[in-house]
C-alpha positions in Angstrom: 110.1 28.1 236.3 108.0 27.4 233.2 109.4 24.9 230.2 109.6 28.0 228.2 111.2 30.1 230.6 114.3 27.6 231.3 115.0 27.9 227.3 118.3 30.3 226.2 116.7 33.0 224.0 118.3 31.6 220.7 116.4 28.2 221.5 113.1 30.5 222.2 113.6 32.0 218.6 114.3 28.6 216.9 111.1 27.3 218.7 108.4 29.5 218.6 109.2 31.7 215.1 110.3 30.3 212.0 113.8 32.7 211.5 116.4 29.4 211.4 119.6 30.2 213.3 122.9 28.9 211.4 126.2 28.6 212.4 129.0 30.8 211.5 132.1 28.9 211.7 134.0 25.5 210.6 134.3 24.4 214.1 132.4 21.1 215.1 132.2 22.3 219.1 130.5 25.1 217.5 128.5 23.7 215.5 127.5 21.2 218.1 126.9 24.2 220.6 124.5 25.7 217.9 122.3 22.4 217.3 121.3 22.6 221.1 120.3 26.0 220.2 118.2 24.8 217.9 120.5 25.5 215.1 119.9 24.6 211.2 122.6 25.0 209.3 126.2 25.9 209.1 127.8 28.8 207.0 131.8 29.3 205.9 134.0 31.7 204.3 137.9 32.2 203.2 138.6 34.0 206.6 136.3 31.3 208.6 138.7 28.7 207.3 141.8 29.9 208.5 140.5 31.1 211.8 139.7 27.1 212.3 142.8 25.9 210.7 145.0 28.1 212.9 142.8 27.2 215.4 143.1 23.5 215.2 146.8 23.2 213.2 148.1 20.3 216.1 145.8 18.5 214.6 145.7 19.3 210.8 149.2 19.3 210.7 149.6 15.5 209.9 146.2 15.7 207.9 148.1 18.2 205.6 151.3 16.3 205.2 149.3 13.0 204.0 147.3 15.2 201.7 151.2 16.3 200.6 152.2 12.9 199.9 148.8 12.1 198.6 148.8 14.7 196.0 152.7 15.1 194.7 151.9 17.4 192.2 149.5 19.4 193.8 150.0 22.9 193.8 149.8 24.4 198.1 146.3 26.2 196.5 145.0 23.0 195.1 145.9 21.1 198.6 144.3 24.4 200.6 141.0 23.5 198.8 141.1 20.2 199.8 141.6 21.3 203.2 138.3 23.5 203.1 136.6 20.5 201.3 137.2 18.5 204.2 136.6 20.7 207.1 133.1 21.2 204.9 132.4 17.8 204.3 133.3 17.1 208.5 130.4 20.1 209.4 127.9 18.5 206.8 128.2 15.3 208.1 127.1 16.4 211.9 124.3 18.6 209.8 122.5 15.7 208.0 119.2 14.5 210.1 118.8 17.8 210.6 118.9 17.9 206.4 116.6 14.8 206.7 114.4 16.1 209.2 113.9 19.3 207.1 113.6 17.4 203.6 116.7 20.1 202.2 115.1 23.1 203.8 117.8 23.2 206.3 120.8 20.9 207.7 123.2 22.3 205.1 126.8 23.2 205.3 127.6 26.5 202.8 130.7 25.9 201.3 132.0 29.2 199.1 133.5 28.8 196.3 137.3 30.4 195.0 136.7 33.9 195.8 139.4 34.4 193.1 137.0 33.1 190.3 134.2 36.5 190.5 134.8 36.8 187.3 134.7 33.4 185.5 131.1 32.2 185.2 132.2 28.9 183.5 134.9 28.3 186.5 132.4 29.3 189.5 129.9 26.8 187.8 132.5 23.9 187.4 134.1 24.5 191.4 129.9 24.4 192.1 129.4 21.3 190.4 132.6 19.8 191.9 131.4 20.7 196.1 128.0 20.0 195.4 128.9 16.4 195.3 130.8 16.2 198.6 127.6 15.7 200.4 123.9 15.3 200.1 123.2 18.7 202.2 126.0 20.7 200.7 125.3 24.4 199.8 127.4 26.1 197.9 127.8 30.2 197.8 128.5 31.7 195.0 129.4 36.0 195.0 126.9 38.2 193.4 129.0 39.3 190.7 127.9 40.0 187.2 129.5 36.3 186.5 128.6 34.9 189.5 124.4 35.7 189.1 125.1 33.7 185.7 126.6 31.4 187.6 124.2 31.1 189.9 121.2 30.6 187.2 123.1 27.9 185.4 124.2 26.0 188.9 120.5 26.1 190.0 119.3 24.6 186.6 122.2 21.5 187.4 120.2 21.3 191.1 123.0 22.6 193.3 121.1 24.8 196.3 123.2 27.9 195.9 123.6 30.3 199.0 124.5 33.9 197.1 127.3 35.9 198.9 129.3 39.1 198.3 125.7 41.0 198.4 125.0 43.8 199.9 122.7 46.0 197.9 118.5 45.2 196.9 120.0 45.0 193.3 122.3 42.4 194.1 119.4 40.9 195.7 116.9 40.6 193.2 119.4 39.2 190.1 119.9 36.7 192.6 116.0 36.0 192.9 115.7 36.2 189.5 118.4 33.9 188.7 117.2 31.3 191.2 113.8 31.8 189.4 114.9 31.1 186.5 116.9 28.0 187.3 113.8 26.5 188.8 111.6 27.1 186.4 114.2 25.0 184.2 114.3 22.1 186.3 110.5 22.2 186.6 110.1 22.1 183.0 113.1 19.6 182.1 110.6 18.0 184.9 113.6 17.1 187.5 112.9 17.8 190.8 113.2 21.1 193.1 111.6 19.9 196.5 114.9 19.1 198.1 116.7 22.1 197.1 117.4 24.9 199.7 118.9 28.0 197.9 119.4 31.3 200.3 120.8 34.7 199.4 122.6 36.2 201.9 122.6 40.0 202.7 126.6 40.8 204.6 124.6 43.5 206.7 127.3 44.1 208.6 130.0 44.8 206.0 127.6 47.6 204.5 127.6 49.6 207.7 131.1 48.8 208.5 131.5 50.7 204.3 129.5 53.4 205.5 130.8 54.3 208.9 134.4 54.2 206.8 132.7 56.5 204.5 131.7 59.0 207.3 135.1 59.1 209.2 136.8 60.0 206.0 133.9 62.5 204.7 133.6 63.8 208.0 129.8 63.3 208.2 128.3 63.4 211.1 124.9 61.4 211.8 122.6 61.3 214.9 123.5 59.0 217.0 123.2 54.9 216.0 122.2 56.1 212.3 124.8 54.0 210.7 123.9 50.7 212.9 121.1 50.6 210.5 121.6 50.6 206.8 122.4 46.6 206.7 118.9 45.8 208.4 116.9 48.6 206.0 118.7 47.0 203.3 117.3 43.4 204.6 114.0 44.6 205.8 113.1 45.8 202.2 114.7 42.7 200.1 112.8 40.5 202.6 109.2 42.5 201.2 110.1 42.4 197.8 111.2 38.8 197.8 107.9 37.8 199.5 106.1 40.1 196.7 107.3 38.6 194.1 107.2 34.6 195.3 110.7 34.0 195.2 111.3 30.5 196.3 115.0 31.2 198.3 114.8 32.9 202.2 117.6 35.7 202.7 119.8 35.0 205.3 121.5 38.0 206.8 125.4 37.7 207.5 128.7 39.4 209.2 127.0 40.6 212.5 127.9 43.7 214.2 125.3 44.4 216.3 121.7 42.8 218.1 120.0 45.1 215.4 121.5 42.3 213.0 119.8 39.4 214.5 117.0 40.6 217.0 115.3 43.2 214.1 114.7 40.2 212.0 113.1 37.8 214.2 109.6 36.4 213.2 110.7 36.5 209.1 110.7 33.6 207.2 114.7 33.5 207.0 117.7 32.6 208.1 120.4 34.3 210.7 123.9 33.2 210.2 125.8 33.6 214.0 129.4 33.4 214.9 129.8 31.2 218.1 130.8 34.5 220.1 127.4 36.0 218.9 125.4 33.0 219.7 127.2 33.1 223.6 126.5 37.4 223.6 122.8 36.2 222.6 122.1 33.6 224.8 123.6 36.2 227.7 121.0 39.4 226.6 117.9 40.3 227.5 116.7 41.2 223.6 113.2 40.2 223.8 112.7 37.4 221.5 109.3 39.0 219.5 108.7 39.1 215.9 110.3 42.5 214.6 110.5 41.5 211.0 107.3 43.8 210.3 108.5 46.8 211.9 109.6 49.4 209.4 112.8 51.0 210.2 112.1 54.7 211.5 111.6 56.7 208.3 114.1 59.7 209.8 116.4 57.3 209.7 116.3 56.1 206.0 115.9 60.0 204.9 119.1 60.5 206.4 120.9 57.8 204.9 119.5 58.7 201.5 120.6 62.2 202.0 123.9 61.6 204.0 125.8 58.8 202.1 125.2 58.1 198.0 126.2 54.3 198.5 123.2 53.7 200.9 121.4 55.1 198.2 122.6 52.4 195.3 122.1 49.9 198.3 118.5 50.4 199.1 116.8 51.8 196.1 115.7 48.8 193.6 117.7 49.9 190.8 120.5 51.2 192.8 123.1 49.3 190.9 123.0 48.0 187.2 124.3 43.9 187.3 127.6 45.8 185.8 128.6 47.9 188.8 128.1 44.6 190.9 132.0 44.4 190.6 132.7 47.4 192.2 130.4 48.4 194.3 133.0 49.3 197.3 131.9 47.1 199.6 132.2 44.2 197.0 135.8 45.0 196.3 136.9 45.0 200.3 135.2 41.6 201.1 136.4 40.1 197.9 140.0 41.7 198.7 139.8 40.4 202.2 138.0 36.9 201.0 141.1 36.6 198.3 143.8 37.4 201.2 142.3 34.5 203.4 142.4 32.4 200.2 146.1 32.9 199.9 146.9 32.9 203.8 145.0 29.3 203.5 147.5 28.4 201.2 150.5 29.9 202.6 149.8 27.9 205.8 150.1 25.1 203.9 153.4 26.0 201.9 155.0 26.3 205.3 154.2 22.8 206.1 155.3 21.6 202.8 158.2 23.5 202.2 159.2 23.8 206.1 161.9 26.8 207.3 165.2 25.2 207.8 164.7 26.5 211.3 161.6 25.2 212.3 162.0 21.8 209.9 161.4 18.9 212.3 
């Protein structure tokens, strides 16, 4: 058996293309098992959080309570944040010779900020500001909501890498480019540096077909067969040509995977794949070729039938699809934001039952 033939398939992608592989979780054993994959980077959300905490709770229980007596007028939000800053700090930590190795490139940890704040530029700027300054390799994702693209522009100017989320459209897509553009360009000519900075935009592919499929079970459409497994990667495919177009200096990273087509179609592109530690294992088990597929077009039957089947694919995919004011409520927006704003408030719910204890289960 050759050198390259004993490698998993995720460590022949990392080494012989240049799409990075980033893990999706909080979970240092994950994050560890992704680094021997040749893993980059680390990506988390509101849900990701609680999965680890529940996860983990013998262990963040005590953790928790001195944060409780540390903090004695905390609110149980304010102590869940904390939480989330340090589970984030703990992943950066493990990340940072990679963040050396790759001068910023990669080796971050994303970090989102209060899902709750979409619509306060000023406060999605000042909760950037604050977790940019846990760490040295911290990146921090901001939604692409009308406020958050501001956001995004002003917390690129301050030299925070920003890692856009909530996207799922080209339109979304660009104002993030644009905005990342722009925030450069002020650096550059307030002459403060940009080499270090690592700013992505990624595209939840899987959350716009999971919209769609949703959107044919209640219209009753009927598609040909594994249609709707690709509107996320069209979506991708064509951001990734316009981005490259137009010079933008951020890579896309595409996010919430629900099929191979979500990983193994963008091999070979100059971006990043964000994998939950199940999908990593599923990966390593398949026999997806690992060949660069980032050029291929997706089958032009397929993309007529979207665009004649389902209006939203159309406001994804079409440059101008959405105006920066129907960010907000885009449909797909609204349900990740509604499920990112439950996790938010689970988060601190677990934490109100530690603090405020059942007289049942009080120890």
């Amino acid at each position: 058996m050759s050198p390259r033939e004993s490698l998993t398939p995720l460590q022949r992608m990392t080494s012989s293309t240049p799409t990075a592989l980033w893990n999706d979780s909080c979970s240092v054993s994950d994050l560890e098992y992704s680094l021997a994959q040749g893993g980059a980077g680390a990506t988390a959300n509101p849900v990701i959080v609680v999965e680890a905490l529940k996860k983990e709770i013998a262990q963040w229980t005590p953790r928790i309570r001195n944060f409780i007596r540390e903090m004695p007028g905390a609110r149980e939000d304010e102590i869940a944040r904390r939480i989330t800053e340090e589970m984030s700090a703990d992943g950066a930590r493990v990340l940072l010779p990679v963040f050396e190795r790759d001068k910023g490139r990669n080796g971050r940890f994303a970090i989102q900020t209060d899902p709750r704040l979409y619509r306060n530029e000023q406060e999605i700027l000042a909760q950037a500001l604050r977790f940019h300054a846990l760490a040295p390799n911290m990146i921090v994702k901001i939604p692409a909501t009308r406020a958050g693209i501001g956001a995004i522009e002003r917390a690129t100017c301050r030299g925070v890498s920003i890692c856009a989320t909530v996207c799922f459209s080209l339109s979304q897509c660009l104002a993030v480019g644009e905005a990342v553009e722009r925030g450069l360009k002020r650096r550059e000519h307030g002459r403060l540096g940009i080499s270090r900075m690592g700013p992505v935009c990624a595209v939840n592919v899987g959350r716009l077909d999971d919209w769609l499929k949703s959107v044919a079970d209640k219209d009753g459409i009927v598609t040909d067969a594994g249609t709707l497994e690709w509107p996320g990667v069209a979506v991708f495919k064509r951001a990734y040509r316009v981005f490259r177009e137009r010079g933008y200096r951020l890579r896309l990273l595409s996010a919430a995977i629900r099929n191979h087509l979500h990983w193994s179609e963008f091999i070979g592109g100059d971006a990043v794949i964000s994998f939950p530690h199940d999908w990593q294992e599923r990966a390593n088990a398949s026999d997806v070729e690992i060949k660069d597929r980032m050029g291929a077009p997706v089958d032009s039957r397929i993309i007529a039938e979207l665009r004649r089947k389902f209006p939203d694919f159309r406001k994804a995919y079409e440059p101008d699809g959405l105006r920066p004011e129907e960010f907000d409520d885009f449909p797909p927006t609204r349900l990740t934001l509604r499920r990112f704003i439950a996790a938010t408030c689970e988060l601190a719910a677990i934490v109100r039952d530690i603090m405020i204890p059942d007289s049942d289960t009080e120890s």
